[in-house]
N, C-alpha and C positions, 0 to 999 in steps of 0.2 A: 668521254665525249667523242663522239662519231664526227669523222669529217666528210663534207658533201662535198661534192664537185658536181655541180646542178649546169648538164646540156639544157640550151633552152630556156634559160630563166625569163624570157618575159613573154613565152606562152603560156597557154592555161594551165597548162599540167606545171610548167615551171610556177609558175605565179599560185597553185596550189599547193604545192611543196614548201615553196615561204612561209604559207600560212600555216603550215603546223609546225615549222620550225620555231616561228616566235613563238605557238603555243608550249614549246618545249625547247627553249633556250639554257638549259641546261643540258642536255643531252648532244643537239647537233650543232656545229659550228659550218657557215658557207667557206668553205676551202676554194673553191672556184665555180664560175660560173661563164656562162657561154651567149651569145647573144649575135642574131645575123645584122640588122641594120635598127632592130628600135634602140636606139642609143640615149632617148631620154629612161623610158623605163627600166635601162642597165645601171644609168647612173643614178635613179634612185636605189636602186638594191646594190650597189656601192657604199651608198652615203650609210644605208642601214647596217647592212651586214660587212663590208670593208672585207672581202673574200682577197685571197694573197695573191691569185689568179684571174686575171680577165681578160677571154677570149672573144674577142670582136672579127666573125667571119667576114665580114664588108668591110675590105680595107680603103675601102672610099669615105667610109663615116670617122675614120683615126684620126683625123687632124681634128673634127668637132667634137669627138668623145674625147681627147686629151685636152680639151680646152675647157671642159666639164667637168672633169677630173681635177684639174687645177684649182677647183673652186673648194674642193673638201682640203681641208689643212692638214699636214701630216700624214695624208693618205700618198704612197703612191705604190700601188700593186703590180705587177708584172703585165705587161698588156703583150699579148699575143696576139698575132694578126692572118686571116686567110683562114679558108677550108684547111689547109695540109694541122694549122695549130688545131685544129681539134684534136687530131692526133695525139700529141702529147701528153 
């Protein structure tokens, strides 16, 4: 199994990479994933894929994505914050 670290996950090219992941959920698993301010559409591919990494470059959106977050049970992944976390 391949692990992805997906910049971008809720632009097109992210949001099409989803899509052949689930077509092949045997093969890749979301190890992380990156996202500038759409913070609902991150936290759907949270709730789906539960990736161990989530990179949130707007750290003005972290208090309402943590409180988003809150809502999946057992979930709680590594939250990165700012431009320099891409980095990482």
């Amino acid at each position: 199994m391949r692990k992805i670290a997906l910049l971008g996950g809720t632009g097109s090219i992210g949001l099409s990479t989803l899509k052949v992941m689930r077509l092949h959920p045997d093969k890749y698993r979301l190890f992380g994933v990156s996202a500038h301010q759409q913070i609902a559409p991150l936290f759907e591919i949270c709730k789906e894929f539960r990736p161990s990494i989530v990179v949130l470059s707007d750290p003005s959106r972290c208090a309402d994505f943590q409180k988003m977050l809150g809502g999946i049970g057992g979930y709680e992944p590594e939250l990165l914050l700012g431009q320099s976390a891409l980095n990482e």
